[in-house]
C-alpha positions as CSV (number, residue, x, y, z in Angstrom):
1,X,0.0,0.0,0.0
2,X,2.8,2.6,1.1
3,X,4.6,1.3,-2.8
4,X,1.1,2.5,-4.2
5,X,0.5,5.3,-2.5
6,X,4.4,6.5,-3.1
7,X,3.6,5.9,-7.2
8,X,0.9,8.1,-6.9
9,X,2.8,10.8,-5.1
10,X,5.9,10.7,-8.0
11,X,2.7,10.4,-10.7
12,X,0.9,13.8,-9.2
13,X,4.5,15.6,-8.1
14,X,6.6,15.0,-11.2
15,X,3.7,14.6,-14.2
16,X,0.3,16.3,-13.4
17,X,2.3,19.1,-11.8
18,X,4.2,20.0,-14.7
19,X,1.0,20.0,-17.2
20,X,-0.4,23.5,-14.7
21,X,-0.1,26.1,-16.5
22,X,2.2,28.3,-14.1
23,X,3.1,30.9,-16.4
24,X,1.7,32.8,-19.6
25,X,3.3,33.9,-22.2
26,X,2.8,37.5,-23.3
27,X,3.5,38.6,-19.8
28,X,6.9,37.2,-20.5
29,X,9.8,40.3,-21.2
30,X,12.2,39.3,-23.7
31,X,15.4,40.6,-24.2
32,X,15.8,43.7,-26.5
33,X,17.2,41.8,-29.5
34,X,18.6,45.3,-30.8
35,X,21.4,44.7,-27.7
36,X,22.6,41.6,-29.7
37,X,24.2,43.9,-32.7
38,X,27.3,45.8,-31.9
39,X,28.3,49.1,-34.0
40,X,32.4,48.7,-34.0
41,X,34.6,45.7,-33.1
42,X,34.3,44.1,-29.6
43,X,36.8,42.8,-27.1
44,X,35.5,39.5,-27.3
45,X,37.2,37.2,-30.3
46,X,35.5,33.7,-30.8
47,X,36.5,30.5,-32.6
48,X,34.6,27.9,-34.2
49,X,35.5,24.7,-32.2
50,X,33.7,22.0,-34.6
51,X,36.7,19.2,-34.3
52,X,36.1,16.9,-30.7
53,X,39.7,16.5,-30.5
54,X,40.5,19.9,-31.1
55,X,37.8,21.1,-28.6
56,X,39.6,18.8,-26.1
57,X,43.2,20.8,-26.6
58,X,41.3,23.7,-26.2
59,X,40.0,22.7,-23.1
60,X,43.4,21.2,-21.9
61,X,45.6,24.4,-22.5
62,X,42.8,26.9,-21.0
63,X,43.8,24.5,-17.7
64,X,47.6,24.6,-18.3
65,X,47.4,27.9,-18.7
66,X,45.3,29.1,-15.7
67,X,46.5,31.7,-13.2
68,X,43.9,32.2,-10.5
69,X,40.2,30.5,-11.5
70,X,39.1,27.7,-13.0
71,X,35.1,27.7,-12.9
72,X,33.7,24.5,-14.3
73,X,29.7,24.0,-15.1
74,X,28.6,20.7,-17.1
75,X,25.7,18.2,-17.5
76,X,28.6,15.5,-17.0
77,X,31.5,13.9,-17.2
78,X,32.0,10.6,-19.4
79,X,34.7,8.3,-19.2
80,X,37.7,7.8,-21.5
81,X,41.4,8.9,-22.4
82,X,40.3,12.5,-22.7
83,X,38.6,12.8,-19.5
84,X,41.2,11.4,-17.8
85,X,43.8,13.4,-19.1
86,X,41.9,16.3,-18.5
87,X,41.1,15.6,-15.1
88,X,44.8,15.7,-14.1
89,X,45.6,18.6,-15.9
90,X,43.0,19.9,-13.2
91,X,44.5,18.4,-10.5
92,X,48.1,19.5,-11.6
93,X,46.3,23.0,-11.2
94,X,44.6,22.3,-7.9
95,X,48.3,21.2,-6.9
96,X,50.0,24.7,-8.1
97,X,47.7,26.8,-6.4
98,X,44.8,27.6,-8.5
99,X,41.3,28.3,-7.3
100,X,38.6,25.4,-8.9
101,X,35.1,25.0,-8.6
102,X,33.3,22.3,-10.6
103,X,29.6,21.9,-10.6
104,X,28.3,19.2,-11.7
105,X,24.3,17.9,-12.5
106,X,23.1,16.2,-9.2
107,X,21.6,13.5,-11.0
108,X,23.4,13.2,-14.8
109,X,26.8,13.9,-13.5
110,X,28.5,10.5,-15.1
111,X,30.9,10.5,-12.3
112,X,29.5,7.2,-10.7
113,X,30.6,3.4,-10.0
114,X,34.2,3.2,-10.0
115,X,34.6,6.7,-10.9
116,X,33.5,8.0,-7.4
117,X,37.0,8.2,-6.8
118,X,37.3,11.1,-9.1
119,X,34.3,12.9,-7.0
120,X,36.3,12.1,-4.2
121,X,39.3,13.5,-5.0
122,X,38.2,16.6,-6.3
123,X,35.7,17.0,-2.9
124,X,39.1,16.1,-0.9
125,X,41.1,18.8,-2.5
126,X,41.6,21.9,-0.9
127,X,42.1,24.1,-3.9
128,X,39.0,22.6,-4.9
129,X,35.4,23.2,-4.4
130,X,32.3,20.6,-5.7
131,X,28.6,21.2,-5.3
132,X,26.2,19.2,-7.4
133,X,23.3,21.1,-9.3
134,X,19.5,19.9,-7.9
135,X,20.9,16.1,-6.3
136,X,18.4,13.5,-6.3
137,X,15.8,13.8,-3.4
138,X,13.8,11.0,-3.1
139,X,11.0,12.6,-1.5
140,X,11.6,15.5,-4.2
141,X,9.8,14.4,-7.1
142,X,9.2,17.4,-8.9
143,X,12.8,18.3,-8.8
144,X,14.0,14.9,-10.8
145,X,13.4,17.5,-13.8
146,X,15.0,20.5,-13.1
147,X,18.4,19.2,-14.7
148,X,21.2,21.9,-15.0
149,X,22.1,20.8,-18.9
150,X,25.1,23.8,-19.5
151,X,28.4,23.2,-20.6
152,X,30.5,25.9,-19.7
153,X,34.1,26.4,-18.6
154,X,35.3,30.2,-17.3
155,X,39.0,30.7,-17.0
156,X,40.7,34.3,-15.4
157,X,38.2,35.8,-16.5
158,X,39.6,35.8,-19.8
159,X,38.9,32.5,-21.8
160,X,35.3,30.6,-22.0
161,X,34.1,28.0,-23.5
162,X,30.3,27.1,-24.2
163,X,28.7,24.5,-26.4
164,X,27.0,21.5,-26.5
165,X,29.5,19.2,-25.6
166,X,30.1,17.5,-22.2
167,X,33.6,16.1,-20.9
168,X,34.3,12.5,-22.3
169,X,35.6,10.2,-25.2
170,X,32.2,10.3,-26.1
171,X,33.2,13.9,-27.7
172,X,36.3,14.4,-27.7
173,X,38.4,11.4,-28.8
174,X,40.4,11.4,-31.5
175,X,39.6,7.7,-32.8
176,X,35.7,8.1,-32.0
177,X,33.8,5.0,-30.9
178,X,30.5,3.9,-31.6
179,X,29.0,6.1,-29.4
180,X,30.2,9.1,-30.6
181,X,28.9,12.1,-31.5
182,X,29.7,15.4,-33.5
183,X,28.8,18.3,-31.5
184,X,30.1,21.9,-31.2
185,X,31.6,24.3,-28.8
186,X,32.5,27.9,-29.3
187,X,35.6,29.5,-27.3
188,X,35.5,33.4,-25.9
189,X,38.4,35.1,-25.5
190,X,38.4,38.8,-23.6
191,X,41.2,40.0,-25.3
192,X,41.8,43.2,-23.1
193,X,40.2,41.6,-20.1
194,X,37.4,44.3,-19.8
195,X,35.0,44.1,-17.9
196,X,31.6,44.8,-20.3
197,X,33.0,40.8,-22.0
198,X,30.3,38.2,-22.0
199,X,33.1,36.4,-20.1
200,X,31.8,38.2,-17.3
201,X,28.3,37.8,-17.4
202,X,29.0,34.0,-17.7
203,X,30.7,34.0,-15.0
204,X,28.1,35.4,-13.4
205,X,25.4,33.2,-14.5
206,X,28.2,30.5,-13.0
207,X,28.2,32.1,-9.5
208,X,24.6,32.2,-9.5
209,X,24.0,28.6,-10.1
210,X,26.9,28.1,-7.1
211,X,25.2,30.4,-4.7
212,X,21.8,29.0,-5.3
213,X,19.2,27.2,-3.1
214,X,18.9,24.3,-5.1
215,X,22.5,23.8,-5.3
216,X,24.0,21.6,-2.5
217,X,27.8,20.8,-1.4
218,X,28.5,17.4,-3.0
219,X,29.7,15.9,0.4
220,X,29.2,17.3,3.9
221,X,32.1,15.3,5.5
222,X,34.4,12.4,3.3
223,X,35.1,9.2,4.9
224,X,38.6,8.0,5.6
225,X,38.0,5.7,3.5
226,X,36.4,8.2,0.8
227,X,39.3,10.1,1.3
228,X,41.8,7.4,0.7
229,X,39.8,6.6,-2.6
230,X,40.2,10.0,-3.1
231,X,43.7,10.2,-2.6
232,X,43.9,7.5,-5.2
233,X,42.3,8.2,-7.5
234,X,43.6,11.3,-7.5
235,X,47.9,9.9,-8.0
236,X,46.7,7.9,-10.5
237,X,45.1,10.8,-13.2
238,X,48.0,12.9,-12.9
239,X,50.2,9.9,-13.2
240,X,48.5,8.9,-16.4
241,X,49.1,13.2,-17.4
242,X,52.7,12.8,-16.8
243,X,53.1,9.6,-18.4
244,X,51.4,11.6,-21.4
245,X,53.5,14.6,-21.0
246,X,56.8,12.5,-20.7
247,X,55.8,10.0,-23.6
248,X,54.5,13.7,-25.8
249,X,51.2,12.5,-26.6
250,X,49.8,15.7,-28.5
251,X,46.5,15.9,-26.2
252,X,48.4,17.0,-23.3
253,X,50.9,19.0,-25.2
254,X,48.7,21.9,-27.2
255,X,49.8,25.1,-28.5
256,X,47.5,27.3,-29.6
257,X,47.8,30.9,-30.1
258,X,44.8,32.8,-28.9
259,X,44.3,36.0,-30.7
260,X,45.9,34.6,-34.0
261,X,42.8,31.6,-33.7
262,X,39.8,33.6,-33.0
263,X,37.9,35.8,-35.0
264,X,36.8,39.4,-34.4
265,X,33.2,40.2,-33.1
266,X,31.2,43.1,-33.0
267,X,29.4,41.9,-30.0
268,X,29.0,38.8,-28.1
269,X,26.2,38.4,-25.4
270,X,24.7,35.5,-23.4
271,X,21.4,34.6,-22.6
272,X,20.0,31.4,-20.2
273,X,17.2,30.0,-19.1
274,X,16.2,31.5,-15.4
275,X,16.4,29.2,-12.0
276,X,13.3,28.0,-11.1
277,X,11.8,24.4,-10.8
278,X,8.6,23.2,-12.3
279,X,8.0,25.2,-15.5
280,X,10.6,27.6,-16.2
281,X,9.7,31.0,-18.3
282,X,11.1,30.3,-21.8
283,X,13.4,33.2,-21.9
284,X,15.5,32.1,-24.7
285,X,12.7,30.1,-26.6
286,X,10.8,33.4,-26.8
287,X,13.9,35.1,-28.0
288,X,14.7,32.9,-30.4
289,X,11.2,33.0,-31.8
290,X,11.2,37.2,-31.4
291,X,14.5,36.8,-33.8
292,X,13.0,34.7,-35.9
293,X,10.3,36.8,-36.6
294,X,12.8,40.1,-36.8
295,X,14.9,38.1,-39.7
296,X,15.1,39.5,-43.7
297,X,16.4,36.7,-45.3
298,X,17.4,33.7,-43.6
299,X,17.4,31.2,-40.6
300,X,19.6,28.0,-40.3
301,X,19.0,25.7,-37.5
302,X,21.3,22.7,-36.1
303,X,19.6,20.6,-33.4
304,X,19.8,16.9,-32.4
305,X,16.3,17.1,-31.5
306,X,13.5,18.9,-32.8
307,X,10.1,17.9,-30.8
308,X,8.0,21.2,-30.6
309,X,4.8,21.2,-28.2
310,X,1.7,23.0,-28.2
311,X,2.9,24.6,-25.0
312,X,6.0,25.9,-26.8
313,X,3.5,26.6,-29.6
314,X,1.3,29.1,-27.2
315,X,4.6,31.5,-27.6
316,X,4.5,31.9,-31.1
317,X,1.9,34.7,-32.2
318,X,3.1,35.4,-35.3
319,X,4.7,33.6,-38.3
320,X,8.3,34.2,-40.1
321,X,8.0,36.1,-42.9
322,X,7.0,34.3,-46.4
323,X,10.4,35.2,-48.1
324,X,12.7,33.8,-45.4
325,X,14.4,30.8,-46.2
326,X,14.5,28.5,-43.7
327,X,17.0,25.6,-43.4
328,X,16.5,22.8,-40.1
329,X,19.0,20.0,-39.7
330,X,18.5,17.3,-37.4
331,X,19.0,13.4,-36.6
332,X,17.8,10.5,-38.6
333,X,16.5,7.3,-37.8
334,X,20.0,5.8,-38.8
335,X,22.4,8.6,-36.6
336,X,19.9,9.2,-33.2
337,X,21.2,7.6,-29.7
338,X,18.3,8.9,-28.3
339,X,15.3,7.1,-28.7
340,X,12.9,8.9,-26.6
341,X,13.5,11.8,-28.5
342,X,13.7,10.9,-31.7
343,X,10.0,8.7,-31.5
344,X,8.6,12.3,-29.7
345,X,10.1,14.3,-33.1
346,X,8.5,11.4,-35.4
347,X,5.1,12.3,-33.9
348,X,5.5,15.8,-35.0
349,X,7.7,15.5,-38.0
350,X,4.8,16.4,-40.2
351,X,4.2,19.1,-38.4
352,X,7.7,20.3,-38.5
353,X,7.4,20.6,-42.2
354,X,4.1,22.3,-42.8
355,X,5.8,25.0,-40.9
356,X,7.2,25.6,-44.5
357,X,11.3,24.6,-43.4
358,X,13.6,22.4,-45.5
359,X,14.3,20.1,-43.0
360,X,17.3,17.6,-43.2
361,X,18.0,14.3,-41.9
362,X,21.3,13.6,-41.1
363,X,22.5,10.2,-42.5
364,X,26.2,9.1,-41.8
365,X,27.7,6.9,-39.1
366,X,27.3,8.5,-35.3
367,X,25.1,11.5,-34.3
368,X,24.9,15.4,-34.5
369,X,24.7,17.0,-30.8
370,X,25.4,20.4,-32.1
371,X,22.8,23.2,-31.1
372,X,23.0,26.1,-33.2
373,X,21.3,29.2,-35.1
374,X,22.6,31.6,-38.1
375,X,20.0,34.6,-38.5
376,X,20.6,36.6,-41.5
377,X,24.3,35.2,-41.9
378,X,25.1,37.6,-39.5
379,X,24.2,36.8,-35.6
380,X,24.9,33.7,-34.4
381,X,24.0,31.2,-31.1
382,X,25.8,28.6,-30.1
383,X,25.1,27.0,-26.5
384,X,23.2,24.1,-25.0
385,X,19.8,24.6,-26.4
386,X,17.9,21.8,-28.0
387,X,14.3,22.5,-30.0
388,X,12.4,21.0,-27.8
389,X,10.1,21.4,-24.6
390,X,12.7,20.3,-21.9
391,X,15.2,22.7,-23.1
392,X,12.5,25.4,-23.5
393,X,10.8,24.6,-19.6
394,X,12.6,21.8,-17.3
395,X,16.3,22.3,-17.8
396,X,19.1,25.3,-17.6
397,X,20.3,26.1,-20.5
398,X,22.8,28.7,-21.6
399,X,23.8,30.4,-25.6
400,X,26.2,33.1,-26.8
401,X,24.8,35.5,-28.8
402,X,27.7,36.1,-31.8
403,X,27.2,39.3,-33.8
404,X,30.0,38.6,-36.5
405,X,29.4,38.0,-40.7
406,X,32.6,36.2,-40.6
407,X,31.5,33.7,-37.7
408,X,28.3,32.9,-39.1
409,X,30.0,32.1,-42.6
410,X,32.3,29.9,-40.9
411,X,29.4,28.2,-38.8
412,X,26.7,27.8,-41.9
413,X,29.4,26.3,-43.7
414,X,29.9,24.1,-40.5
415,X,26.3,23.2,-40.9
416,X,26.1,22.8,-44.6
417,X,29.0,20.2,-44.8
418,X,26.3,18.0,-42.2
419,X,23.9,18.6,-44.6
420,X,26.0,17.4,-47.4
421,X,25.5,14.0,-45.7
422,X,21.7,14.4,-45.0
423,X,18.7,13.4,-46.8
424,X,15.7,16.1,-47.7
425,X,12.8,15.1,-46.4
426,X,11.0,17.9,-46.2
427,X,10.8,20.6,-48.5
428,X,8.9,23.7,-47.5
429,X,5.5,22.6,-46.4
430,X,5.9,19.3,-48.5
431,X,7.0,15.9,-47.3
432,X,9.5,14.3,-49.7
433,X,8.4,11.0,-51.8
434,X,8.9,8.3,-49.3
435,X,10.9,6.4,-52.1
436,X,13.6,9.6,-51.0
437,X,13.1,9.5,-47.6
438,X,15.6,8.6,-44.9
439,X,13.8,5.8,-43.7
440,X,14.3,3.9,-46.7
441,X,17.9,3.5,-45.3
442,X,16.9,2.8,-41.9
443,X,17.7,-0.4,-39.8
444,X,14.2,-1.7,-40.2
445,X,14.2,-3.1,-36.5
446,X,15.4,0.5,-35.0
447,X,12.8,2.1,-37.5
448,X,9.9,-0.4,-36.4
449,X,10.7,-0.1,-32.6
450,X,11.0,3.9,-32.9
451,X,7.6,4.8,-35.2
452,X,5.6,1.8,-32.5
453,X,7.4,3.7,-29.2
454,X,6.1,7.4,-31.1
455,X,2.5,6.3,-30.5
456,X,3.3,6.5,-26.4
457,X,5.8,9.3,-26.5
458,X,3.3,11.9,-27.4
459,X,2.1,11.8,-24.2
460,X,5.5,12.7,-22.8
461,X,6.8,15.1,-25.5
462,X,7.3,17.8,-22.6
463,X,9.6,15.3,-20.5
464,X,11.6,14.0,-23.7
């Protein structure tokens, strides 16, 4: 009976709960999209990072090279070579004096099993801080959604990187795995270390997701034996960095030049969802629709799911303008991991294309995680934002706003060369002949098992 009535609880608390309507949309402020555009060349310089691998040196010399801070916010941490090679780098920091805090999702975090001896070193450290995002409260329900799903790292206040991609082989490997997937980061650098940089205000987003209520310490009080595991753990990721180091594998040995890599901008802002549980206001799902709406001549759209709802729907009160072309790319049947997803976007795929989009399918071996926007081939967003109701009400999610022609070039091509590898299947308000479509190619099991779980997923579209 107490089994029953529990059920019940998790059904009312985490389900019903989140179908209230909470919130309404036109009493929601949006951003002035005019702030977005920049009259003269900004301090901020961005590059591209589209290549895992390369992403990972980016990532690795931004830790070599750190002076005083190290702030660290991600969904997770995977396992592999590149993690733990990245990991000690951190730890060789840690060891030289610089200040670390790494937050981590409370429930997603990756870190688990085995690799607890990685949480434990970096809780045991005392150059090192580690406080999990919303942890998993039984009694909580309700909270089991409210997932922090950025992937940022802030360091000096001077470098940042945002993106899509989490910490793992997964995405950063240079021999990549089944399992891996092509996703896509951008880097920030505050070239005179002002203080109007975006840099800033992510690291102020950063401190505000530390500081907050619904953020807890990840352990009160370690063990000795936690510790020792700690300890552990700890000697052997920076033995495996200075086994790399001495042995001049290239992942630990990067050398990039900053300001020769990046691009100029003429403005760079960022934008995030705000804290809150339940239903979150869709801040940057109503700006993206406001810009949208605001563009002349073109939008391109990257996004490994596309599952729009009726309640994300409700938002939109006007339409894009009839001569705007508008290009979506997205997973196919053949390249999705997620299978949730995918059977929620298969219910609405129709849908998708009566919208009037070409939408793409993309076909080759592993899976596009990239989440990204070109307006106009001139503003860009890069970030953690997928098209779809989680990202627009349950999770955190962060973008960078990138006002630069040159960036956006460099990022539609980005896009386009995915495209060159995906099948049309929808051509602006008209499906493609199924003879053309990408399910023809499809693993017909995976196909058969995705279009029979789409008939229950529409029920959860805003959990998926």
């Amino acid at each position: 009976m107490i089994v029953v009535l529990y059920f019940i609880y998790v059904f009312v608390t985490a389900v019903v709960l989140f179908y209230v309507p909470l919130h309404k949309g036109k009493d929601l402020k949006v951003m002035n999209t005019e702030n977005f555009y920049g009259k003269e060349e900004s301090t901020d310089r961005v590059m591209l990072l589209e290549n895992g691998y390369f992403s990972g040196l980016v990532r690795m010399q931004m830790i070599q090279e750190a002076r005083h801070t190290i702030d660290i916010a991600y969904f997770s941490i995977g396992k592999g070579r590149s993690s733990d090679l990245l990991m000690g780098a951190l730890f060789e920091a840690a060891d030289r004096g610089i200040r670390i805090r790494v937050l981590l999702d409370g429930i997603s975090h990756g870190l688990k099993g085995k690799r607890k001896n990685v949480l434990y070193a970096l809780a045991f450290h005392n150059n090192i801080e580690l406080k999990y995002y919303e942890p998993f409260t039984i009694f909580k329900p309700w909270t089991w959604h409210n997932r922090l799903h950025d992937k940022i790292i802030v360091v000096d206040g001077q470098l940042g990187i945002i993106g899509g991609r989490n910490i793992g082989d997964k995405y950063l490997a240079s021999q990549p795995d089944k399992n891996f997937v092509y996703d896509r980061d951008v880097l920030i650098y505050n070239t005179k270390q002002e203080s109007h940089s975006v840099i800033l205000s992510m690291e102020k987003y950063v401190e505000k997701l530390w500081t907050h209520p619904y953020t807890r310490k990840a352990f009160q009080k370690l063990k000795k034996t936690k510790q020792f595991r700690g300890l552990s753990g700890k000697k052997l990721l920076i033995d495996q960095y200075e086994e790399a180091k001495k042995a001049n594998e290239p992942f630990v040995h990067p050398y990039i030049v900053w300001r020769e890599s990046t691009m100029p901008t003429r403005k760079v802002s960022f934008i995030t969802n705000p804290i809150q549980r339940i239903n979150k206001s869709p801040f940057i799902w109503k700006t993206f629709i406001k810009l949208s709406q605001q563009a002349e001549k073109s939008i391109v759209v990257q996004s490994p799911y596309i599952v729009p709802t009726k309640e994300m729907e409700r938002y939109i009160d006007k339409r894009v303008k009839p001569k705007v072309q508008r290009i979506i790319l997205t997973n196919s049947i053949t390249s999705t991991p997620n299978a949730m997803a995918f059977s929620a976007y298969l219910g609405v795929k129709n849908h998708v294309i009566k919208a009037g989009s070409k939408l793409y399918e993309y076909q080759k071996p592993y899976s596009i995680h990239g989440k990204s926007v070109v307006y106009d081939q001139r503003l860009s967003a890069v970030g953690s934002f997928n098209l779809d109701s989680r990202s627009a009400f349950l999770n955190t999610e962060s973008m960078v706003m990138i006002d630069s022609k040159e960036f956006a070039a460099e990022l539609t091509g980005a896009i386009e060369t995915k495209i060159s590898h995906s099948m049309l299947v929808g051509n602006e308000g008209e499906p493609v002949d199924f003879n053309t479509d990408s399910q023809k190619n499809a693993p017909p099991v995976k196909s058969a098992l995705l279009h029979i779980l789409s008939v229950f997923t529409r029920f959860w579209r805003h959990f998926v």
